[in-house]
VOKOL-963273 format. One record per residue (C-alpha): x, y, z. Coordinates in nm, 2 decimals. Example, Ala and Ser with C-alpha at 12.3 -4.5 7.8 and 13.67 -1.06 7.14 Angstrom:
> xx/yy/zz
> 1.23/-0.45/0.78;
> 1.37/-0.11/0.71;
***
This chain:
> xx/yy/zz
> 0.00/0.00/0.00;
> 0.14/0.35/-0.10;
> 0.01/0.55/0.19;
> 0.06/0.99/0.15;
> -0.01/1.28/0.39;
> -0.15/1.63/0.26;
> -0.15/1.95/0.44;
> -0.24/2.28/0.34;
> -0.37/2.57/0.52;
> -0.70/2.78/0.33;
> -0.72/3.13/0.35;
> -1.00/3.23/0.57;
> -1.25/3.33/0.25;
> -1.22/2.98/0.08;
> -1.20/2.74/0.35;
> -1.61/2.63/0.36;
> -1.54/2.66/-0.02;
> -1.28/2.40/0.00;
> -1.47/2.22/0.26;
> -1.76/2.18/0.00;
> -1.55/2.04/-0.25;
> -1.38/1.81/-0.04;
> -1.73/1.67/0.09;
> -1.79/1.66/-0.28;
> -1.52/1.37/-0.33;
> -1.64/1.20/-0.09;
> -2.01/1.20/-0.17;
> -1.86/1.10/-0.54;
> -1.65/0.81/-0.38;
> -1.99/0.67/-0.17;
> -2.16/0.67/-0.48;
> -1.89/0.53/-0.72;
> -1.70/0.29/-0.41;
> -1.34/0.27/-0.61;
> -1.14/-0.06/-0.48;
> -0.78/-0.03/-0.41;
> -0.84/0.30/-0.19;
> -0.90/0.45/0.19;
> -0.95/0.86/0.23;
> -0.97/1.04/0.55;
> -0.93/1.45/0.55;
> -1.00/1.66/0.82;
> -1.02/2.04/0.88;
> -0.87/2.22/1.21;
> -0.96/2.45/1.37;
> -0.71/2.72/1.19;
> -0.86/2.65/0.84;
> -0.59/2.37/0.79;
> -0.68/2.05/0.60;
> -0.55/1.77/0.64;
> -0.59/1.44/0.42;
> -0.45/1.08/0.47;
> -0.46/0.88/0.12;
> -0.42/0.52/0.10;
> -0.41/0.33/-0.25;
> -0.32/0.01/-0.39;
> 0.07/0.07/-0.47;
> 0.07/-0.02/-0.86;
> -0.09/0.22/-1.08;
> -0.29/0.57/-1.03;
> -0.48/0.68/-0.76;
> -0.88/0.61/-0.81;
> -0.92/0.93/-0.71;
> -0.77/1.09/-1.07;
> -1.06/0.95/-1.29;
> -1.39/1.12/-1.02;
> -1.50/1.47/-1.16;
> -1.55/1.58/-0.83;
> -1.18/1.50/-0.73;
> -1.06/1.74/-1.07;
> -1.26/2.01/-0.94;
> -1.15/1.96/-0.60;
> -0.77/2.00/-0.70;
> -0.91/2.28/-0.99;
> -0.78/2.62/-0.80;
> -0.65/2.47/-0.50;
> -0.35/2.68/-0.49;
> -0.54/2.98/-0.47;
> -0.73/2.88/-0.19;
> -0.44/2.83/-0.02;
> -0.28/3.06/0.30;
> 0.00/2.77/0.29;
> 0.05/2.58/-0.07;
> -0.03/2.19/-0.03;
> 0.27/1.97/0.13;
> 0.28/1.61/0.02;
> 0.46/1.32/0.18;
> 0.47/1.03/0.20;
> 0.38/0.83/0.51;
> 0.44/0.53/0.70;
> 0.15/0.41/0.98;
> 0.34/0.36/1.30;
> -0.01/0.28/1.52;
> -0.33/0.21/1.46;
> -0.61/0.20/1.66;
> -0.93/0.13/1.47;
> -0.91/0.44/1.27;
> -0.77/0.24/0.98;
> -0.84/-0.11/0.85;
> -0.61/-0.42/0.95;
> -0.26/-0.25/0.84;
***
């Protein structure tokens, strides 16, 4: 499993903007139910976002191929206070937030 962290910080205008898209993807991902992936994002308190990405490690992300993913990503950077940081991740603990790891 290929497992990546995303952080980003909105600017105070555009984060229940962002926070509709992003509950856009997921609505799109309950109704199309892509194998191969897990997706957790959460929003702080400070208008930072925060999402946790988990896919099958050969091949693209399921996510690429939902519309409501491309307009998710579709002006992200200037929603952003801080610019999206990417990294990869490795699950140290889990405690019944993710599936058997």
């Amino acid at each position: 499993m290929r497992r990546t962290v995303i952080r980003y910080k909105t600017t105070p205008e555009m984060t229940e903007k962002n926070a509709e898209l992003v509950a856009n993807v997921f609505a799109a991902l309950k109704t199309a139910q892509p194998e191969g992936l897990r997706y957790l994002s959460l929003r702080l308190e400070d208008d930072t976002f925060i999402h946790f990405v988990e896919t099958a490690a050969e091949g693209a992300s399921p996510l690429q191929g939902l519309p409501a993913f491309a307009a998710f990503q579709n002006g992200i950077r200037e929603r952003c206070a801080e610019t999206p940081l990417v990294k990869g991740a490795t699950v140290i603990g889990n405690y019944r937030m993710l599936g058997d790891t």
